[in-house]
C-alpha positions in Angstrom: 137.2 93.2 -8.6 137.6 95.4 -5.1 141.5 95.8 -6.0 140.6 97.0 -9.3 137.8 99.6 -7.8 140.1 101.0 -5.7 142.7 101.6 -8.6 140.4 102.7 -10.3 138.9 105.4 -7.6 142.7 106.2 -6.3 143.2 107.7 -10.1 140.2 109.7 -10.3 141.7 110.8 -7.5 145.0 111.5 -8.3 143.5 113.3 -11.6 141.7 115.9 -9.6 145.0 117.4 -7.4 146.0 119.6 -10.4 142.3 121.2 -10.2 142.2 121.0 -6.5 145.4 123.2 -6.6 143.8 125.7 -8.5 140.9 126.0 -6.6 142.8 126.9 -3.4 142.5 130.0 -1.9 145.9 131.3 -0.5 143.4 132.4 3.0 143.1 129.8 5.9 139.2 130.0 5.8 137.2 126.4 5.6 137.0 126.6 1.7 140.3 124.9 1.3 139.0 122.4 2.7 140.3 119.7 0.4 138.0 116.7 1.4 135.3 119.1 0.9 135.7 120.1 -2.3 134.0 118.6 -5.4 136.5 116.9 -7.4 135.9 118.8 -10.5 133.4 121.4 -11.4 131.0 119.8 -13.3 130.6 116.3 -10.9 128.5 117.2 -7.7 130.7 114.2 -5.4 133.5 115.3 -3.1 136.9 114.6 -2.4 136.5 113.0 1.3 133.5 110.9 -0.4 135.8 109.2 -2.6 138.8 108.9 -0.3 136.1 106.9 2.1 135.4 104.4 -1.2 139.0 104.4 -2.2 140.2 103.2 1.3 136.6 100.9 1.0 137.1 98.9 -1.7 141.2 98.5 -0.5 140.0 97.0 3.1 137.2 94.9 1.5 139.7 93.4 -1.4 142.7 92.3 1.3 139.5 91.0 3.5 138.4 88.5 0.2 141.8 87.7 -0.2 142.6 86.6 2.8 139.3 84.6 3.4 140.4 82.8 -0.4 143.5 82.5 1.1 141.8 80.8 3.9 139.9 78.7 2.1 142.6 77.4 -0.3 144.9 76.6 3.2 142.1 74.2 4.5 141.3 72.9 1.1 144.9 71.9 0.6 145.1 70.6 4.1 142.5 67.9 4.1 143.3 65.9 0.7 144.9 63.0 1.0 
């Protein structure tokens, strides 16, 4: 389930370069600041907001697997 949340966030992602680009300024203020920007112009959440959940969900899911990985070691160790 964490795998697939972070698939699924790293796609929303990857949807929202093309508008990103178009929303860069070709000035080196602080608006181009990508991980500030909203990822599209109707949705108020930002860019670094869903990296953070993206990379989130990717930690948490090799965490659970390793722990049923774990698990399934000692399980298989003490039968018979």
């Amino acid at each position: 389930m964490l795998f697939g949340a972070s698939i699924l966030v790293s796609t929303w992602l990857m949807a929202t370069l093309p508008s990103l680009h178009l929303r860069l300024r070709k000035s080196e203020s602080t608006e181009n600041d990508i991980y500030e920007q909203k990822i599209f112009w109707l949705v108020n959440v930002r860019v670094g907001l869903l990296a953070v959940l993206q990379h989130l969900f990717f930690t948490l899911a090799i965490v659970a697997f390793a722990f049923f990985l774990y698990r399934t070691i000692l399980a298989a160790g003490s039968r018979p």
